[in-house]
C-alpha angles and dihedrals in degrees: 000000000000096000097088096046086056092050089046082056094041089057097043084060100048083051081055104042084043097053089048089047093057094042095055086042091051119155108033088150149035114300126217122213112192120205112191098211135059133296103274107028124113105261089048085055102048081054095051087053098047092031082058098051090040096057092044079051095048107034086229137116101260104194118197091213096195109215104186117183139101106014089307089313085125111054087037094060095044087054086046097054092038129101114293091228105113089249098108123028140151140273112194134136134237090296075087089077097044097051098074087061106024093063133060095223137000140192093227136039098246080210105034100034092054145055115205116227108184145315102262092189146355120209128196115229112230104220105224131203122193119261087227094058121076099231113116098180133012088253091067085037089055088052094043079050096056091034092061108020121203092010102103133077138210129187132215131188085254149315115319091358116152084255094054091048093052093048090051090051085051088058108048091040087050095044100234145123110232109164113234122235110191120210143200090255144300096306094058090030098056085038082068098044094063097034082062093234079129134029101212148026141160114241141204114254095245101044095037093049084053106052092040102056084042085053101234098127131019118257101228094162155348137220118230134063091276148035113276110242092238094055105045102160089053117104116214124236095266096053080061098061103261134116138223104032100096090110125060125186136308143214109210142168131246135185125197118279105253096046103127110263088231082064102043079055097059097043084047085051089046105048092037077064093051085048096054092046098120095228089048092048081044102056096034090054100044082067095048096252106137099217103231113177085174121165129284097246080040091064097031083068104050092037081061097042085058089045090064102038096050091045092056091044086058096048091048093042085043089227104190116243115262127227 
């Protein structure tokens, strides 16, 4: 009568064994690498860089397969329905823990239908204030704030993008009404920014460093618990008084959701080696982005905790929902 019971054991254990044996064997194949924006942007690059040092690692074909299409809600959808194999998985930022919140339906659970590998980098935001306007630091641009409520502006690079929701934070922490202008993305919006048509935007790291030491646009600020290297006479956010800015944005990897956890380990082992190369750390950090390669449960945690704080950024700005 127990003889069943022990082949029932016996096969547990193979399913095991199995599962150990593929993980130690991963990749065997191509892997695909889906990017859910445009050729050229910054996302598409940083997998260019990492797809090209996983594959040397590997010795497999690593394809950044770009998905453009509804915020990211595209390529995004196309990693969640695929084969939960570890051979295509998705490279987004920290816009992945606004979306279950942000729209009013989506084709994929943004938590269920995915299993978080690691954090590949963190970025710091600049926060930049217009030429055209006084204000030398965000600390005078909070008073000229106060001083004239609801007649500023600040721009974003659209409507419940990561730099939105970080403005809306600034003004609820600060304590001011500053009136939001959304724009078609970072190039219009920093266009506004210098022309003076707004007073105030938060930046990404590699853009706002730019047009800051090229003295485009004023440094008021800069997200992080500590000055950035490249911008060494800008305050952060916290040496002006003001709380809860002390993390940027992010560009991750996920996996869907049913791809064994043995697996998920091996791509996060994989991918935490391509992050400590020398070249690749070089050339992520000349451009202000912090490599991370942290663990799968490490950035599940983190990708939660954004989840709810985002999610508590859009109810209080009452950000509409979005088709």
């Amino acid at each position: 009568m127990r003889l069943p019971w022990l082949m029932l054991g016996l096969a547990a254990a193979a399913c095991v064994n199995a599962a150990g044996a593929g993980a130690q064997d991963y990749p065997s194949r191509p892997i695909h690498i889906v990017v859910p924006y445009a050729p050229g942007g910054g996302v598409s690059v940083v997998g260019q860089l990492i797809g090209q040092k996983l594959s040397e690692l590997t010795k497999q074909p690593v394809v950044i397969d770009n998905r453009p299409g509804a915020g990211g809600n595209v390529g995004a959808d196309a990693v969640a329905k695929s084969a939960p194999d570890g051979y295509t998985v998705l490279l987004h930022t920290s816009a992945m823990a606004t979306v279950g919140t942000l729209y009013r339906k989506l084709p994929f659970d943004p938590v269920k239908d995915f299993a978080p590998v690691t954090m590949v980098i963190a970025t710091q935001f600049v926060v930049g204030g217009s030429p055209k306007n006084p204000a030398a630091s965000l600390r005078d641009l909070v008073a000229q704030a106060k001083a004239n409520p609801g007649k500023l502006n600040y721009a974003s690079s659209g409507l419940g993008s990561s730099l939105h929701l970080f403005a809306e934070m600034l003004k609820d922490a600060a304590g001011v009404d500053i009136v939001h202008v959304p724009y078609r993305g970072d190039a219009p919006m920093t266009t506004a920014l210098i022309s003076g048509d707004v007073q105030l935007a938060f930046l990404p790291q590699a853009t706002g460093v730019a047009n800051v030491s090229g003295n485009v646009i004023r440094g008021l600020a800069v997200t992080g618990t500590k000055r950035m290297e490249s911008l060494p006479d800008v305050p952060t956010v916290g040496e002006q008084g003001i709380a809860g800015f002390e993390r940027g944005s992010w560009i991750g990897l996920f996996a869907p959701a049913a791809t064994p956890p043995a697996t998920v380990r091996a791509l996060q082992q994989r991918m935490a080696k391509v992050l400590t190369d020398p070249q690749v750390r070089q050339r992520l950090m000349a451009t202000g982005q912090e490599p991370v390669g942290n663990s799968p449960a490490e950035f599940a945690a983190q990708f939660q905790a954004d989840i709810a704080r985002f999610a508590k950024v859009i109810e209080q700005a009452k950000i509409p929902k979005l088709e």
